[in-house]
Structure formats: C-alpha cells, structure tokens
GUMAR-106470 format. One record per residue: residue in one letter; x, y, z of N, C-alpha, C in turn. Coordinates in steps of 0.2 Angstrom, whole numbers, plus 5000, padded with zeros to 4 digits. Atoms other than C-alpha are relative to their C-alpha. Last residue first. Layout:
BEGIN
AXYZXYZXYZ;...
***
This chain:
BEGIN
X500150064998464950234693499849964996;X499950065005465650384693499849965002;X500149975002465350554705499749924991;X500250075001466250494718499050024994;X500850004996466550674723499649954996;X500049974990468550664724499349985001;X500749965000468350544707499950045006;X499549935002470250484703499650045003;X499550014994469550294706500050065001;X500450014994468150314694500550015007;X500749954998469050384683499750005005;X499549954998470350244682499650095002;X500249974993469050134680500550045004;X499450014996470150034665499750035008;X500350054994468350024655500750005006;X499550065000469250044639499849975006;X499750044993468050194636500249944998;X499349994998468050244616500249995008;X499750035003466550204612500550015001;X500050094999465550194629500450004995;X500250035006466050424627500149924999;X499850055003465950474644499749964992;X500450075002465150644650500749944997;X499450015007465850794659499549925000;X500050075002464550914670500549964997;X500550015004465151104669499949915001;X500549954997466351184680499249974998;X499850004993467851164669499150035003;X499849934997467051124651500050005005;X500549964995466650934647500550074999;X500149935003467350764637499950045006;X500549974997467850584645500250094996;X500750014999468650454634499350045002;X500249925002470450544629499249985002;X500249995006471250374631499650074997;X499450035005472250364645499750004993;X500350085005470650444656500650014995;X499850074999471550534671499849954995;X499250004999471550714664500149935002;X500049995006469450684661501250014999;X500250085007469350604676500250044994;X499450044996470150774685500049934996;X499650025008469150894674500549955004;X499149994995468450974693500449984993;X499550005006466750964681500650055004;X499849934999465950974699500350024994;X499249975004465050804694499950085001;X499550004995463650754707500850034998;X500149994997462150774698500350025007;X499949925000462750754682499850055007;X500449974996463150564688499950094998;X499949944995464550524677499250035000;X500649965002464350334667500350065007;X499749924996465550204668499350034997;X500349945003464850014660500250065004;X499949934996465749874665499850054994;X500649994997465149694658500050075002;X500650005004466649664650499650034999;X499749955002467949724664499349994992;X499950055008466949564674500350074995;X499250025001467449644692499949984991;X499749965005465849754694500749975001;X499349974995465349654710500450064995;X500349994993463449624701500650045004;X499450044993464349594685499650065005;X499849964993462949654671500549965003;X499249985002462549574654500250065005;X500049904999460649614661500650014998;X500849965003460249434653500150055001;X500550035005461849324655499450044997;X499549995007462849434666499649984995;X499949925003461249454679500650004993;X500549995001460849264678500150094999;X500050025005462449214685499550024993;X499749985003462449324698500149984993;X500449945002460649264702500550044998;X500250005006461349094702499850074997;X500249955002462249104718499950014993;X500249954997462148994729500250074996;X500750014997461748834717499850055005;X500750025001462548894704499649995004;X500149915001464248954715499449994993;X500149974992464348764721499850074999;X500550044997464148674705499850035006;X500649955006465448814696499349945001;X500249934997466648754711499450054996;X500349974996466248564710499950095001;X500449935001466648554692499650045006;X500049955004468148454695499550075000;X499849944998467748344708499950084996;X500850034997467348184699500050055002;X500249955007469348254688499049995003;X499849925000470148254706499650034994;X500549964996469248084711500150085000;X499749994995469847984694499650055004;X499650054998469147934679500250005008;X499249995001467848054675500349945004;X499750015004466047994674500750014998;X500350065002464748044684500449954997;X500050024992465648214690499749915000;X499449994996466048264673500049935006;X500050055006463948214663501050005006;X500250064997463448304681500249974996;X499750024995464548464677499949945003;X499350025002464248474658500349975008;X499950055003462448484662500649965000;X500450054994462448604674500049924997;X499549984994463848724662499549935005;X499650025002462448684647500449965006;X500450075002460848744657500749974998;X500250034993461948894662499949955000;X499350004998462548944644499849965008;X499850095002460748904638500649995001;X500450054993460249064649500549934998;X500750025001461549154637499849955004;X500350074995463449214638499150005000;X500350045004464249334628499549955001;X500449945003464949474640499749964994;X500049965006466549414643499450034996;X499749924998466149364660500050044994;X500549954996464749244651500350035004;X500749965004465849184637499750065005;X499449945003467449134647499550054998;X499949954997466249034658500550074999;X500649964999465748954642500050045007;X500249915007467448924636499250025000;X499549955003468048844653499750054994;X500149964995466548734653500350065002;X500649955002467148684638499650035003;X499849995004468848614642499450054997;X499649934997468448554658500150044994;X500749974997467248424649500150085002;X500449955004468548394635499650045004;X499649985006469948314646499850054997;X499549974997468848284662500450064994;X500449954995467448194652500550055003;X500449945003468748134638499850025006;X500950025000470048024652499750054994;X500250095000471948014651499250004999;X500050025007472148224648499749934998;X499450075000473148224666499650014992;X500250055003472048394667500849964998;X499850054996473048534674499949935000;X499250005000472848654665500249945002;X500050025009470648624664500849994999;X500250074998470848614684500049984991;X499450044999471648794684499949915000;X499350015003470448854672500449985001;X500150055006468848784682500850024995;X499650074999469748874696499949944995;X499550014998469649054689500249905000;X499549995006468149034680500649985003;X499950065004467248984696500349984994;X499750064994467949114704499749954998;X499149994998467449244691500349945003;X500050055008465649174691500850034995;X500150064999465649224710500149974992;X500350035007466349404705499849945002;X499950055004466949474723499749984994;X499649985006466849644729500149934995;X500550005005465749564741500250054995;X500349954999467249494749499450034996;X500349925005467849344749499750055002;X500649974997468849194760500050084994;X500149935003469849074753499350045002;X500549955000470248934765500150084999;X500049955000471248784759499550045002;X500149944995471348644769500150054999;X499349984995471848494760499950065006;X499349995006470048474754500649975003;X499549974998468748514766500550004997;X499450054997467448464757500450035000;X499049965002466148554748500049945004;X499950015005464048514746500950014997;X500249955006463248554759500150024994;X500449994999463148394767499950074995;X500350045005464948354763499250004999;X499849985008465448494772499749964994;X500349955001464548424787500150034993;X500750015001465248254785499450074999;X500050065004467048284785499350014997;X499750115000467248424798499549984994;X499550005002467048634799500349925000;X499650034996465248634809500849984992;X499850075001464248764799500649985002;X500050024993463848934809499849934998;X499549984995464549024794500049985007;X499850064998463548924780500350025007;X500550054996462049034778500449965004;X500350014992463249154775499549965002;X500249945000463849074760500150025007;X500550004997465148924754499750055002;X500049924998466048904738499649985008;X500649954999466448734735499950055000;X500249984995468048604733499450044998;X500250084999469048484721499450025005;X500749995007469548674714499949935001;X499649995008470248704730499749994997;X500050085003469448614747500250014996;X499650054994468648784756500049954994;X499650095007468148924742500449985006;X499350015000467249074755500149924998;X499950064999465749184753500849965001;X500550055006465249344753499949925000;X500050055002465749434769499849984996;X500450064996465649624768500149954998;X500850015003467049744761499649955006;X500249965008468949764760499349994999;X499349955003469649644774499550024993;X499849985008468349524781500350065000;X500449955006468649484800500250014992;X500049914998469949454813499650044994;X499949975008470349284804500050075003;X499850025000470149194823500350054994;X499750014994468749264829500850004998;X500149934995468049314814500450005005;X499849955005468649184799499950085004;X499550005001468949044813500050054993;X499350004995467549064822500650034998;X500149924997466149124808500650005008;X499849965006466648954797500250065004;X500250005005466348824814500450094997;X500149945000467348734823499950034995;X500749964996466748554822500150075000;X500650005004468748494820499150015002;X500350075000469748554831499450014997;X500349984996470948744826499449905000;X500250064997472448744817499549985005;X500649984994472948904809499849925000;X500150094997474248944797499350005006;X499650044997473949134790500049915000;X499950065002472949274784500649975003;X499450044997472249394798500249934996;X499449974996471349524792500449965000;X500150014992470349424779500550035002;X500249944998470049444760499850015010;X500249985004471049294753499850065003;X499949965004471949164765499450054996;X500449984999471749044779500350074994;X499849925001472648914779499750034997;X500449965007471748774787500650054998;X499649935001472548634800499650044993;X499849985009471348524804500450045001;X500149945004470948434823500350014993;X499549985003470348284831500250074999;X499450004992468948174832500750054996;X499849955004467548194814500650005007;X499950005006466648024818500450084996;X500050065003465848104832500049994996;X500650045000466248274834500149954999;X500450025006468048344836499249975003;X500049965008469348344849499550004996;X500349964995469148234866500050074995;X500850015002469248084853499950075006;X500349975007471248124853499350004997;X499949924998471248094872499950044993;X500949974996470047924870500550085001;X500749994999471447864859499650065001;X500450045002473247884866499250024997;X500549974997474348014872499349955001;X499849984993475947944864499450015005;X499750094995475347824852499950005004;X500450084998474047964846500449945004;X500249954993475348134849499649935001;X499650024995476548014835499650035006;X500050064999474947994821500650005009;X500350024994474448164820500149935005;X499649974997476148204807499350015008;X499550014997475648094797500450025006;X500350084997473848124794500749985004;X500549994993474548314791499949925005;X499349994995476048244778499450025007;X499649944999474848154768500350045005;X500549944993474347964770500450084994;X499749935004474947824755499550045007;X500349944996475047654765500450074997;X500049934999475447534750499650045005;X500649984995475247344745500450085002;X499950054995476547304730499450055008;X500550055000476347364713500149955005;X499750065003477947454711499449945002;X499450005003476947574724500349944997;X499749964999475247514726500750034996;X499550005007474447354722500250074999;X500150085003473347294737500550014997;X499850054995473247444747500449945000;X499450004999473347564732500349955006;X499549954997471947484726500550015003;X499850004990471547374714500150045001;X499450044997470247414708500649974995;X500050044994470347554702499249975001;X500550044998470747624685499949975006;X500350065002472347714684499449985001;X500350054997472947904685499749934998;X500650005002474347984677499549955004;X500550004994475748044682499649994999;X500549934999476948004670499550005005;X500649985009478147874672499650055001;X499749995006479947844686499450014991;X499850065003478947744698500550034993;X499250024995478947894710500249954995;X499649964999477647964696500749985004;X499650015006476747814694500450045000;X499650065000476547814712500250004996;X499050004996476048004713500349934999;X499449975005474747954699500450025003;X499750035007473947814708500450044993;X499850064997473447924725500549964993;X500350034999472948104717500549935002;X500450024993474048224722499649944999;X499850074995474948184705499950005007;X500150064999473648274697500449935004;X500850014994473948444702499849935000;X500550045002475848414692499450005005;X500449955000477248514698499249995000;X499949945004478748434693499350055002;X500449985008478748314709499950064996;X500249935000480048284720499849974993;X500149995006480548094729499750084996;X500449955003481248084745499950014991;X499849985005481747904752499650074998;X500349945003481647844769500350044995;X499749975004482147674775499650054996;X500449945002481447584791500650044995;X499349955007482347424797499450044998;X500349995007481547314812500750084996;X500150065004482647224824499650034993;X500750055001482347324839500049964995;X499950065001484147384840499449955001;X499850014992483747564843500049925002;X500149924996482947564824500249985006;X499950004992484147424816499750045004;X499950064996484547474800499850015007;X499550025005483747664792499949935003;X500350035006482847774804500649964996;X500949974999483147834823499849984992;X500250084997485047754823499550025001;X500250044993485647924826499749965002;X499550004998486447944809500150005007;X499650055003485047904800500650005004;X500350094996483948014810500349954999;X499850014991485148164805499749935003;X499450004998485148134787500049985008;X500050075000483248104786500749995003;X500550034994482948284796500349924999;X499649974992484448374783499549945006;X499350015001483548294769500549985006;X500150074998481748344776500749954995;X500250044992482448514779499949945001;X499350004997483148524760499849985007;X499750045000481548484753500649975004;X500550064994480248594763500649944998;X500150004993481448734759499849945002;X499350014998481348684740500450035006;X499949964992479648694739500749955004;X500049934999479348694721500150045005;X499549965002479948534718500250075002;X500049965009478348464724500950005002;X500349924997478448324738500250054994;X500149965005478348144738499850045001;X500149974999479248054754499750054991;X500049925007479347884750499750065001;X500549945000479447744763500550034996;X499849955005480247554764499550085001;X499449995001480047424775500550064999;X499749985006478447394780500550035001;X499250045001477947294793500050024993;X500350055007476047374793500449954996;X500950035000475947444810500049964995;X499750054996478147464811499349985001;X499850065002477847544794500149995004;X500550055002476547664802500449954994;X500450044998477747704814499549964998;X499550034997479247794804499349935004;X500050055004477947874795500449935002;X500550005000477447974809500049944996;X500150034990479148004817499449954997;X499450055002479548074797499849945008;X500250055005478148184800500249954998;X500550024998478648234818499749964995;X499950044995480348264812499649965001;X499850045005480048374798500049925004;X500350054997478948474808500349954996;X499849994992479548654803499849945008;X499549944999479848664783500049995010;X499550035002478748494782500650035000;X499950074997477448554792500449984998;X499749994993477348704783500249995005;X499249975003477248644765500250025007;X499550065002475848524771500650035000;X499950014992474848684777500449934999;X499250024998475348774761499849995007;X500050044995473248804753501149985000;X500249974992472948974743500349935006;X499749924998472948884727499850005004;X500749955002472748674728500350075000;X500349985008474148574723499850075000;X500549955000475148504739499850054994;X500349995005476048354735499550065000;X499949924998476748334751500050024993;X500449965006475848134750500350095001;X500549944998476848024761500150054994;X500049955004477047844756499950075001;X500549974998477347674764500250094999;X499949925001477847554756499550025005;X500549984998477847334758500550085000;X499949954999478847194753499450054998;X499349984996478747034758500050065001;X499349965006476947034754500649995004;X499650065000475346934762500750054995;X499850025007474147094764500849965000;X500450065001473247094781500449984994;X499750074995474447234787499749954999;X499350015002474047344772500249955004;X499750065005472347324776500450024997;X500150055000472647384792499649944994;X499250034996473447534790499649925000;X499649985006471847604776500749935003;X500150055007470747544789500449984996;X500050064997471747654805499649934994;X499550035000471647794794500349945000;X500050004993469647824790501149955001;X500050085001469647904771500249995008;X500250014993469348094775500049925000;X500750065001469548104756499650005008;X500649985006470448284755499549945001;X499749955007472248274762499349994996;X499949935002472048254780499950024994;X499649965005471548074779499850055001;X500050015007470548024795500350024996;X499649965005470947984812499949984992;X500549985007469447894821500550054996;X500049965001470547854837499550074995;X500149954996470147694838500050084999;X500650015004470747664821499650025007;X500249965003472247714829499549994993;X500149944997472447624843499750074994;X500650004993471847474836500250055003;X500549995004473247494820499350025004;X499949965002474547504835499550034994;X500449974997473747354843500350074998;X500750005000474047254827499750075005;X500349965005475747304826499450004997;X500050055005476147244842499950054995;X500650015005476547384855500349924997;X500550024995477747414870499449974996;X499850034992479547404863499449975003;X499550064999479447474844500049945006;X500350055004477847574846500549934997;X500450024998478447654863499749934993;X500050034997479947714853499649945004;X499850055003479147784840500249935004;X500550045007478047874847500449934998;X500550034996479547934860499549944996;X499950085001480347994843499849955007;X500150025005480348174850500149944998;X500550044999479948224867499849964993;X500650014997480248384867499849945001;X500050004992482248344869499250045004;X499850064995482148234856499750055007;X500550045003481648384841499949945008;X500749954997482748504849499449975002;X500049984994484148374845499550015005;X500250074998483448334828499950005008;X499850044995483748504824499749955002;X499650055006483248594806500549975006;X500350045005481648664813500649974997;X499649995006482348754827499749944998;X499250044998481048734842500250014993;X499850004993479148834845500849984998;X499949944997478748884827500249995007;X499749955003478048724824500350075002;X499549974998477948604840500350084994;X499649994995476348564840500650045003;X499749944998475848594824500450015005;X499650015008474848434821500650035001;X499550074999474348454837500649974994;X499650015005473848654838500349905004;X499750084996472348694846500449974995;X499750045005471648904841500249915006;X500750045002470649004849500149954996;X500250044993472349084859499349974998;X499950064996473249094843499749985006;X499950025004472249244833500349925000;X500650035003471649324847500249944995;X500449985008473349354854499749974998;X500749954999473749284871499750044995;X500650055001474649124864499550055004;X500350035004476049254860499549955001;X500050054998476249354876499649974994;X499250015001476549554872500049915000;X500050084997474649574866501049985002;X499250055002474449754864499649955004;X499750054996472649834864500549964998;X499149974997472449974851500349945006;X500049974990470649914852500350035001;X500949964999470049904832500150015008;X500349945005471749844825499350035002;X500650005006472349754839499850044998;X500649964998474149764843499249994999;X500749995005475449644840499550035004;X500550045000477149684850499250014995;X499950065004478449784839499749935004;X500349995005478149954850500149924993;X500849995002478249874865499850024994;X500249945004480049824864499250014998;X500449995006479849724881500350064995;X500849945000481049734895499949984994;X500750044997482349594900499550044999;X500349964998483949714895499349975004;X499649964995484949604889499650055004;X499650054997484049494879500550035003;X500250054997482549624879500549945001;X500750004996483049794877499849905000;X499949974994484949774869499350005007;X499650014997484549624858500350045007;X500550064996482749694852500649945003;X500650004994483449854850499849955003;X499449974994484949814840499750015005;X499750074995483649684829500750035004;X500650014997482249824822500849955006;X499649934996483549894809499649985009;X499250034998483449704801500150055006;X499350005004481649714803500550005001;X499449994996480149624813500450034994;X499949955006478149644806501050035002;X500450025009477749544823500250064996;X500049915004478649534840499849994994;X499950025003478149374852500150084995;X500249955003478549354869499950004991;X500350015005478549184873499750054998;X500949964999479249224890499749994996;X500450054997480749064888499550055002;X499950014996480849134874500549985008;X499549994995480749264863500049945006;X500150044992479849234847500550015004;X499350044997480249334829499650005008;X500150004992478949364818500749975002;X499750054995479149424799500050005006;X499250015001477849424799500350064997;X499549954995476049514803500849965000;X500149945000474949424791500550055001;X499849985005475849264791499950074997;X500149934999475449224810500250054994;X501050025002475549034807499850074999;X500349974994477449034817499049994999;X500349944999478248954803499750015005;X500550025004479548824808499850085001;X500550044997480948894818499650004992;X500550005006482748964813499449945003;X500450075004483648974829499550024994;X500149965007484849104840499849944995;X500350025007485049024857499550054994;X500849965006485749144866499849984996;X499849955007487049074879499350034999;X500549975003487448964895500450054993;X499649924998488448814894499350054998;X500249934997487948634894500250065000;X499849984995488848504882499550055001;X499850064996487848414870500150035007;X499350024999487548594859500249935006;X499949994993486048644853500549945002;X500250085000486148714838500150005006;X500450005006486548924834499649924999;X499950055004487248954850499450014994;X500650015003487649134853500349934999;X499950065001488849164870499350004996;X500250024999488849384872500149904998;X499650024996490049494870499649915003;X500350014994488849604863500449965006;X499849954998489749594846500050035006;X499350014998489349414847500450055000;X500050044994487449434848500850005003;X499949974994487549574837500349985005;X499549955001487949474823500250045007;X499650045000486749334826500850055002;X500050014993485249464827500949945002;X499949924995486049524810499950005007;X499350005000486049334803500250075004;X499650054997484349304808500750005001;X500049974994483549474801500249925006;X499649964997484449414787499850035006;X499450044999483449254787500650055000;X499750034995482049334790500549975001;X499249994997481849444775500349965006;X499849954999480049444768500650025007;X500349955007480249294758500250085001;X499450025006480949194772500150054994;X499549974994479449254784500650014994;X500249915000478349174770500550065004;X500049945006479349034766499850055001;X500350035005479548964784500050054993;X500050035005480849024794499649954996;X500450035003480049114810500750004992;X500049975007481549174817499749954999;X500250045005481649104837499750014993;X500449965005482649214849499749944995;X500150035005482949084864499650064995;X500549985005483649164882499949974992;X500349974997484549064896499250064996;X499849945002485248934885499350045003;X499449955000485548824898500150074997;X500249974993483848724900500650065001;X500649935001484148694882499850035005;X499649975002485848584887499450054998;X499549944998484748524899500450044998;X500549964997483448444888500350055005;X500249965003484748374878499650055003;X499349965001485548284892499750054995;X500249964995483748204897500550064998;X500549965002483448164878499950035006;X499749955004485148074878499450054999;X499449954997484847974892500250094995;X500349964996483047914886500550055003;X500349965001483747854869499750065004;X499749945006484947774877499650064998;X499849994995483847674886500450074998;X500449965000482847644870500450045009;X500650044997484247564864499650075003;X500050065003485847604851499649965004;X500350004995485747804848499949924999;X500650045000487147834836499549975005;X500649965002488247984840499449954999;
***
C-alpha cells in the first residue's frame, strides 16, 4: 500500500485514473453539513439500495482493480446550499437540486439506467422558468472560478485515491524532487498569495521568515478555527478538500524545513474532524505524510487539534496557547509567531483557504495564479454568501469581483425587499451600502472603505433591516466572546453593548452616539490584540453610513425598518379599516376595540407590539 518513490507515485495515479475511467456513471451526494442536515446521507444509502436491487455493480471507493459499476460517493459540499440537497451525475455533470429520498428510484431507473434527464429536479430559474440541466451552466456556477474549491463537490471527499487520480499530491511531489526550499518560498511570494483568514498578511513573507530562523524545530499551523456568524468556507474545505489542505501544509514544511504541523479546528464541526482523521490516516499509510515522504528524506507529521469554541482563538497567539494545552488568550507582540510560535519555537500559522491555494501554485506556477485578481490582490476568495439573498451558498469567484456581481449575478438577488447593505469580514468586519456594490472585493479596496474581507463572510440585507440592530447584534457577540485579558476590549465591549441595548430599547440619547464613537476609537487604539482593534468596526461602519437610523431612535424614538419591538408604535388607519373585527380576534391580549363594520382603534397601553395585527390585516389597514 505504501507509495515508496515519485515513480510509484505516478504509477499508481495512472491505475487509479482507470479504475475511475471504469465506473461508467458517478452519483455524487453532496455531504457537507448543510446537505447532511437536510438528509443526504439517506438519500445516499437509498440510492445505494436500489443500485444493488437493480442488479447493478455499486462501488462505494474506488477500487485498484477495474471493473465497471455506479460509483455511489459522498462529495464535498457542492456550494449551491439554497437548493440542496444536490446530487451530481457524472460523467454529464448533470446536477439535480432540492433531491429526496422518494426522488432516488427515478433518478436510478431515468438516468443511470435510462440516460434521460429527470427534468423536473433540474434547477430552474426563478424569474425565466429556464432549466439548467448541466451544473456549470447555472448562473450561480458559471460566474464563478473555483481553485481553492477545485475539486469540491467534484470526487468523494473521504478518498485519497480519487484525491491522486486528479492529480493529487503532484505539489507535493514536484516540491520534494524538483525544488529547493528557497525557490518554493520564491514561487510563492511571486505569486502574491495572501492570508485568507482576515489580515491579507503576504504568504510567501511569512514562509520565508520561518525559513531564516536558525531552529531545529519548526511548526507549522492551520488555522480551521472559523468563528465569524454566517461564514463556513474553512468548514467546507475541510469536509471536501481535506487532502488538498493537508497537500498544502505538507509543502510549506518542506519551504520552511519543518517537521511538525497542527491542524486546529472547532470541535463543533465534527464532519470536518473526522474527514481530516480519515485523510491523515490514509496519507500515513501511503507514505504521503509521516517518515520518509516517497523516500525523499524529509519527515512530515500531522497532528489535529480541536477547539472548545473560543472566537478568540482564531486569533494567531491564542490558537498556540490553546494547542499548547492553556487558555486562549492572546499575548503581546513581539515576538512573533515566526520567531516564537508554537512551544515558542518559529511558526508558519496560514488558515485552511491559504493552504489549500498553495498546491495549484507549485503546480501551475506564479504568473498563472497572478492571471486572477488586481495587482497585489492575485488570485481568488471563497465567500459564503448568506442572509437576505436568493442564492445562499459557497461561492468562489477572483478577487476584484465586485459586491453587485456576486450578490446579483451570482446571489440571484435580494430576497424579501430592496438592497440595504451587506456585513463582509464578521464582527472584525463593516457594513457596506449601495454606493459600495461596484467595489472591487480584495484587500486594499475594502480597506479603503472601511471593512475587510475577514474570513469571508457575506451577509446580505434587506431594507427590512435595523442597521443599529446589526450592530447590536455583533457587538454582543464580540462582548461574549471577549478573551477578558485587556480592559478596552473587556469593558469597552461591555458598554457599547449597553448603550446599543439603550437606543433599540427606546432610551437612547444624541450623547448615546457621541459616547459609542468615542468608546470605538478609545477600543481600536488600544486593545491588545487584532480581534479586540476590530471589535467596534461594525457600529463604526453603520455610524458612518447610516447615522440617520441612528438618529431617528434616539430623537423620533423610531426604527426606520420597524424591527426595534420598542420603538413600534401600531395604529388603524380609519380610512381603510372595514371593521372585518379580524385584528381585533387576532390581538392576544384584548388590545384592539370596535363594532363590526365600524373603524377599530388600538389601545398603546395594552398593545405588546407582537404585530400580529398588522400581519392578519386583508386591507393593510395597520401600520
């Protein structure tokens, strides 16, 4: 089983490649957690069922030997999380959306026996009726450039095999045999690869002072630490790219002659763990990580670590503390982690995105991955794309592409109302308006207006939205989350928090604003580390574009979106009420008076404000 030279390695990736060439059709079950969630993995077992009722050869891995069958596969997620669970048809790359269990005798008899399309269980578009039977001809993938992503969704996520017979550990191999670990750092400093996970820090720097620093022993770290709400494009990659990441890291200890590596990753994405178990196991045992990679001489050892949950241990010096067996808490810097790292010994920490750009660079080189992106921003992002949008999902599209692309084009539009704004980067992140929607989506433009990209969340609103809601919101999860170690952060959060509690609630004063602006620059000037520097960005970003909601609670004690439940005032139009007595049957508390036929009024002391009224209203009547 052991792969024991690159020669080998190439044998055994032609053999696989046939054994795939055999099975004549491939079902593919998205298995990432969304899919997962909503059933896929009995709509996995049921396809499996039939397959052998059928008479038919199901493989379920891909087998050494040739023979034909039906490969039947759990894949990474697909990205198309709206319309899951999705099931892939290859070799046509048919792709079926919103799939169930009752769904899988049709889609065995009509397409893997039948070669015909089930039409009704292709994606449609919601304003043409136009089917897309061919997955990369749907709007929502064909505007899209997946590297990172490459293979997700395409090959069984829990094969190493599948993994080889794209093409996988190539990277690796070339950087053992044909490289130095200089020109390895030189390629990818070339390349302009930056940290995925929020700083945009320049890779190939990072790698190369770690390879400057005189140490026996040397780490190297990946960050699957994903914190922010709305954002699992780390989580996804590691559920269906486990390989490519591990490939990744595999490299940049033979750039920085390190030894060792640490995989840290929440606890809470117990998929992502178990894959990247299963991944190390298998590489271990084909001589692809551990002693001796393909008798090249160097040694690579991969360790997973799982964290309790902690926002703060995405930060660089509190994951280490954290693997190091102590609380997450951040330290002082300098040093940095290059210098005095894990166990206080030099450290390349990247996150799983960075990592998992690294093997298309070996392989493709450079000047192909600067054929992406603007200058100084080369490449592409993965975003997930969540909140008031048609098409929430994975998405990975090159950097530069702007806001009105990938929320129109690509999102299919705001959901429930007109565009408001949309929270990129978490609560270390911004709001942005319509001004911004034909802003370039990279490092330096974001930073320009005031956000960053983050990890790659993106929440998109509606004008139903509260803007001083949404800053509430994230400042409470950043106040929770506080490591504690510093006042500014500790306290700062802490009273920001009770004055955005104020002006939802309905108590809030100018000098509430002035404060909040205060509180943010005294934060950002002064907290210890880069999550708590951050901290008040989102109630600094929805001041600066939207003061005038602010401004309305505070002095008209109004909510512009009518979300602050405080602020809500009902009232019946008499000019429209048919006294129907419908609100008045619907108000849970006796609220609303009237005679049938006759106007009906609400008594402000007794409404609860629940708008149950207004909803019930045939002739919209309440407002």
């Amino acid at each position: 089983m052991r792969i024991n030279t690159r020669e080998e390695l190439e044998a055994r990736r032609q053999d696989y490649r046939r054994s795939l060439a055999c099975q004549k059709k491939q079902i593919l079950i998205c298995a990432g957690t969304g899919c997962v969630a909503g059933g896929s993995l009995k709509i996995y077992a049921r396809l499996k069922e039939i397959i052998e009722e059928r008479g038919l050869v199901c493989a379920l891995k891909l087998e050494e030997e040739p023979h034909d069958s039906v490969g039947v596969k759990k894949s990474g997620c697909h990205g198309f999380c709206e319309m899951g669970p999705l099931v892939r048809i290859e070799p046509m790359g048919w792709l079926y959306v919103k799939v169930k269990v009752e769904d899988c005798e049709e889609i065995i008899d009509t397409t893997i026996i039948g070669d015909k399309v089930v039409d009704r269980l292709v994606y449609k578009d919601k304003e043409t009726g136009k089917p897309y039977v061919k997955q990369e001809e749907i709007p929502f993938y064909s505007r899209q450039t997946r590297v990172a992503l490459e293979h997700c969704g395409h090959i069984n996520a829990e094969s190493i095999r599948e993994y080889i017979a794209v093409g996988g550990y190539s990277a690796v191999e070339k950087a053992l045999f044909d490289m130095s670990p200089e020109e390895i750092v030189d390629e990818i400093t070339k390349s302009d690869l930056r940290g995925r996970g929020g700083g945009g820090f320049p890779t190939g720097r990072k790698w190369s002072q770690v390879l400057r620093q005189n140490s026996e022993i040397k780490y190297v770290v990946c960050n699957g630490d994903e914190g922010d709400p709305g954002a699992f494009m780390d989580r996804s990659m590691m559920e269906g790219e486990p390989h490519r990441m591990i490939e990744g890291m595999i490299i940049a200890g033979i750039a920085t002659k390190a030894h060792y590596g640490y995989i840290y990753v929440r606890a809470e994405y117990p998929l992502a763990v178990s894959r990247l178990q299963l991944a190390i196991e298998q590489a271990e045992e084909m001589g692809l990580l551990g002693e001796n990679i393909l008798n090249s001489g160097f040694s690579f050892r991969l360790h997973i670590s799982q964290g309790a949950g902690a926002f703060v241990c995405g930060e660089g010096s509190a994951l280490t503390a954290s693997i190091e067996g102590n609380r997450g808490m951040p330290r002082v810097k300098p040093p940095r982690t290059v210098e005095k790292g894990l166990f206080e010994q030099p450290t390349v920490l990247n996150n799983v995105e960075t990592f998992c750009n690294v093997p298309p660079i070996i392989l493709n080189g450079a000047d192909w991955y600067c054929s992406y992106g603007p200058e100084k921003n080369h490449g592409t992002k993965a975003f997930a794309l969540t909140g008031n949008v048609n098409n929430t999902g994975l998405i990975e599209v090159p950097m530069g592409t702007t806001l009105r692309e990938v929320i129109f084009d690509i999102g299919g539009g705001v959901k429930g109302g007109e565009f408001k704004a949309v929270q990129i980067g978490g609560p270390s992140g911004g709001c942005l308006t319509k001004e911004h929607l034909d802003l370039p989506l990279d490092f330096d433009s974001l930073k320009k207006a005031g956000a960053m990209i983050g990890s790659g969340g993106l929440v998109v609103m509606n004008d139903k939205s509260c803007m001083v809601e949404v800053a509430r919101f994230f400042m409470n999860f950043t106040q929770n989350e506080s490591c504690g170690k510093c006042v500014p952060c500790r306290e700062g959060t802490k009273r920001m928090l009770e004055l955005l509690t104020d002006i939802v609630e309905g108590r809030g004063t100018p000098e509430h604003i002035d404060l909040l602006e205060e509180l943010a620059k005294t934060i950002s000037e002064t907290a210890l580390c880069g999550l708590g520097k951050t901290a008040a960005s989102p109630v600094v970003s929805t001041l600066k574009y939207f003061r005038d909601e602010y401004i309305a609670h505070v002095v008209d004690k109004k909510c512009p979106a009518g979300q602050c439940k405080a602020l809500i005032s009902l009232s019946i139009d008499p000019a429209l009420c048919k006294g129907c007595t419908k609100c008045a049957r619907l108000c849970p508390v006796g609220a609303i008076s009237g005679t049938i036929r006759e106007p009906h009024k609400i008594d402000p002391a007794k409404c609860i404000k629940c708008g149950a009224c207004k909803a019930g209203c045939p002739f919209k009547a309440i407002s």
